[in-house]
C-alpha positions, 0 to 999 in steps of 0.5 A: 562912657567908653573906655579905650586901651591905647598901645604903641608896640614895637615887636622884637619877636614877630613868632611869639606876638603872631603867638600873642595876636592870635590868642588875645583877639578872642579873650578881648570880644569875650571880656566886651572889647573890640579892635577900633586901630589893629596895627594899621600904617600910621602917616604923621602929620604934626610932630614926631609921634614916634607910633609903630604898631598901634592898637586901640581897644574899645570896651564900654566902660572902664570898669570892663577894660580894667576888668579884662587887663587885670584878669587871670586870663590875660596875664600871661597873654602879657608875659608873652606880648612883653617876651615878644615887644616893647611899648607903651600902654593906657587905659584912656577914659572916652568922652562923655560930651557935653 
């Protein structure tokens, strides 16, 4: 079952998350993931989301994603993001259907 890496990012230092953005795409396509929402304009319908920059990612299972949030490589990918930002992030199981 897919799983799917959801943040919400509000970047303080656009240098350092450029830095980041362009450092972290290729280490995502080697560990399986993939961009399904990279930052796009988000246009609330219900509530106040409060959404900024959101990025979601795609890997095929949990087991992956945790695989490449927890690894040695994108450690310091994290140290920089959180240099550069402040948000929110989750690890959202996928739905398996009925």
């Amino acid at each position: 079952m897919a799983a799917y890496l959801i943040a919400n990012i509000r970047v303080q230092d656009p240098v350092k998350f450029a830095e980041y953005r362009d450092k972290v795409a290729p280490m995502i396509a080697r560990f399986g993931g993939r961009y399904a929402i990279r930052g796009g304009a988000v246009t609330p319908v219900e509530g106040t989301p409060n959404l900024d920059r959101v990025v979601v990612l795609e890997f095929d299972d949990m087991a992956a994603l945790k695989r490449f949030y927890h690894s040695d490589d994108y450690a310091p990918l994290i140290a920089l993001r959180q240099e550069a930002s402040t948000g929110d992030v989750a690890l959202v199981e996928g739905y398996a259907g009925p």
